[in-house]
C-alpha positions as CSV (number, residue, x, y, z in Angstrom):
1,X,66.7,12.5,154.5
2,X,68.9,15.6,154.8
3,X,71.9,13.5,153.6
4,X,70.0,12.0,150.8
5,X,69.5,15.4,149.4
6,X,72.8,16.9,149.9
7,X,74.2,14.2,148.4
8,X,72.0,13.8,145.5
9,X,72.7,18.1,145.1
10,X,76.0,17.1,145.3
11,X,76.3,14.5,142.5
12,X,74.0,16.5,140.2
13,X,76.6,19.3,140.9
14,X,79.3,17.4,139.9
15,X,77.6,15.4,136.8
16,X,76.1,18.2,134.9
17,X,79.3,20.1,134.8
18,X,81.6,19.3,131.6
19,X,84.4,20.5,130.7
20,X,85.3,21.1,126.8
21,X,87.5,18.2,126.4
22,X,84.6,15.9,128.0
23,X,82.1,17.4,125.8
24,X,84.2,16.6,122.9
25,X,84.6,13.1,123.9
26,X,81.4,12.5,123.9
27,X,80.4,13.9,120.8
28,X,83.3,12.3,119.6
29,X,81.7,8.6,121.3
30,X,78.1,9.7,119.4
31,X,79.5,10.2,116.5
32,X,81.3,7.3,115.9
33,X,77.6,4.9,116.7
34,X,75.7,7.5,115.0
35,X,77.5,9.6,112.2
36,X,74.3,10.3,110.1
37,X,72.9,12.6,113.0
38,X,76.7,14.3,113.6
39,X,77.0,15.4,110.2
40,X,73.4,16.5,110.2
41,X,73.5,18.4,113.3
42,X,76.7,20.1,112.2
43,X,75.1,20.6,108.3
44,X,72.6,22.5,110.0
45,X,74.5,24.4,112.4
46,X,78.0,25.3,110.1
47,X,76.5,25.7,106.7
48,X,79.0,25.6,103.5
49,X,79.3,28.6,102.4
50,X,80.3,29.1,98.4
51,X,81.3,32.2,96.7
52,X,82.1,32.6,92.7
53,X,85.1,35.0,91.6
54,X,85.1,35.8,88.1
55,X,88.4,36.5,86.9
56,X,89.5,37.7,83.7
57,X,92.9,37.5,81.8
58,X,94.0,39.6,78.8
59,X,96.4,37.9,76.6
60,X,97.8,40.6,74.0
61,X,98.3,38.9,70.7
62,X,100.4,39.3,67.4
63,X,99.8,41.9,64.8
64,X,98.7,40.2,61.9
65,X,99.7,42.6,58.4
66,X,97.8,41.6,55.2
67,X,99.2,43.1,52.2
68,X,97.1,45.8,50.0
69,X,96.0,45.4,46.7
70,X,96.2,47.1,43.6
71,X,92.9,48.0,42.3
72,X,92.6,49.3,38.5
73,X,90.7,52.2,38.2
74,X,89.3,52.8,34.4
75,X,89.1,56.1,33.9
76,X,86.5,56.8,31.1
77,X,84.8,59.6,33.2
78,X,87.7,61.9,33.5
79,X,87.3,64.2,30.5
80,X,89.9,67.0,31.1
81,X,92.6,65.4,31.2
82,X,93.1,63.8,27.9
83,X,96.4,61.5,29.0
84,X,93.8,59.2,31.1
85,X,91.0,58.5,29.2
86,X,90.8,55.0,27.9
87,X,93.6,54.0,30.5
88,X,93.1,51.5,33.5
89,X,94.9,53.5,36.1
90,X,96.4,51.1,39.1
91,X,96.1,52.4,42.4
92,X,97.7,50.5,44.9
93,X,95.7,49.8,48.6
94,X,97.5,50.5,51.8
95,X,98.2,47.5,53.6
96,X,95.9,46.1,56.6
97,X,96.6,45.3,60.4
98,X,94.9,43.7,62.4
99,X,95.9,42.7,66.1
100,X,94.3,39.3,67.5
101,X,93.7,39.4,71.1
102,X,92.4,36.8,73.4
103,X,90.3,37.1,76.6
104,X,89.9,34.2,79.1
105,X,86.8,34.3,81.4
106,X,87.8,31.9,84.8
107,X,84.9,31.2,87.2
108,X,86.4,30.3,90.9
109,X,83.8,28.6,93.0
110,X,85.2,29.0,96.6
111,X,83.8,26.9,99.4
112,X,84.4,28.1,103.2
113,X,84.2,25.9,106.1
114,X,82.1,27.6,108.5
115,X,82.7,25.9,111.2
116,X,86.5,26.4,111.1
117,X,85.5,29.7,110.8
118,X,83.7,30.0,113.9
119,X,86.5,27.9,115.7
120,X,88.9,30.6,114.9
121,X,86.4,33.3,116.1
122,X,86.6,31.4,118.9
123,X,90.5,31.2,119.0
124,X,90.4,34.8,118.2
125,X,88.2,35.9,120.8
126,X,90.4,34.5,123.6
127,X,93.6,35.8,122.5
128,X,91.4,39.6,122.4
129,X,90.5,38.6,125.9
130,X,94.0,37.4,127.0
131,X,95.8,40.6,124.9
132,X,93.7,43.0,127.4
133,X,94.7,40.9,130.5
134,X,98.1,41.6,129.4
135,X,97.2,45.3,129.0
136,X,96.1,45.6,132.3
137,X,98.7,44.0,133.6
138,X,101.1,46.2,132.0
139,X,99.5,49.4,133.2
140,X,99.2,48.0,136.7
141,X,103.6,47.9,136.1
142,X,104.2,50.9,135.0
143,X,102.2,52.4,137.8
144,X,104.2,50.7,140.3
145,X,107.1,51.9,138.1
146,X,106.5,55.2,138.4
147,X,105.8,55.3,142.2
148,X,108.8,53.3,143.2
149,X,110.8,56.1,140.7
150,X,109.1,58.7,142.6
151,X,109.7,56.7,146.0
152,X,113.7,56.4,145.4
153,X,113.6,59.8,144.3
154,X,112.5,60.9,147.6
155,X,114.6,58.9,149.7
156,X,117.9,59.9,148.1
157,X,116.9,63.5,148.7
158,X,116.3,62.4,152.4
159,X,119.6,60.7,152.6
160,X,121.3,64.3,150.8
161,X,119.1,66.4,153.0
162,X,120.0,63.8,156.4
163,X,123.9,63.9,155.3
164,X,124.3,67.7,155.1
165,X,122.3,68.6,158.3
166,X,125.3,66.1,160.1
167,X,128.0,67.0,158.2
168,X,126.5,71.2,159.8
169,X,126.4,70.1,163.5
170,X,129.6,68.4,163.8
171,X,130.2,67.6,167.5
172,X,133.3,69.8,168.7
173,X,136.3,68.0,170.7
């Protein structure tokens, strides 16, 4: 009875544990027999999302010049000055610009995968999680740097100190 259980603990230990390339082959083996729930699983879980950008582009045009007119002016009113009246006087009109300018309105719909989104996240994540391995890492080396520096630093004094206290008690012949 006792090896029944440890064995059936055993094979539940080992079955329920998946890796992420066995998960994905057997959503990939589910998904080919039943592609309807797939795609509504992942509808559900990595909703499109769609964004509009409006963008708007100012095309300067030409100058357009009509020329004035000349407008006749009769001048029966003017009653002082005697050379005008009962003359058409001509008076010419400056001439008109106008400038035509054109303005295009551009809608963008952009559509984002959400799930690729969340797959970089994911990517993302781990190479955060890696970088401060790294990190740690490298501050665990420059510790050991520094101690060895200060270790060699010591001994060569040691071996100066060690050479000049010989090099004092010479033994005499």
């Amino acid at each position: 009875m006792k090896k029944s259980n440890l064995l059936l603990f055993v094979i539940i230990l080992f079955t329920a544990c998946n890796t992420q390339k066995q998960a994905a082959r057997m959503i990939g083996k589910h998904g080919a027999v039943h592609p309807e729930i797939l795609a509504k699983v992942c509808a559900n879980n990595y909703p499109v999302k769609e964004s509009t950008r409006v963008e708007t582009r100012y095309i300067k045009g030409e100058t357009i010049t009509t020329p004035g007119e000349i407008i006749e002016v009769d001048c029966d009113t003017v009653i002082n000055v005697k050379k005008y009246i009962g003359n058409k006087v001509t008076i010419p009109c400056p001439e008109i610009k106008k400038q035509v300018d054109t303005i295009y309105k551009d809608s963008i719909v952009i559509v984002e995968n959400t799930a690729r989104w969340k797959d970089l996240d994911g990517i993302n994540d781990g190479l955060i999680s890696d970088m401060d391995d790294l990190t740690l890492k490298n501050d665990k080396i420059k510790k050991w740097l520094w101690r060895s520096g200060i270790l060699n630093a010591v001994l060569i004094l040691l071996i100066i100190l060690v050479e000049r206290y010989f090099r004092k008690t010479k033994p005499s012949l």
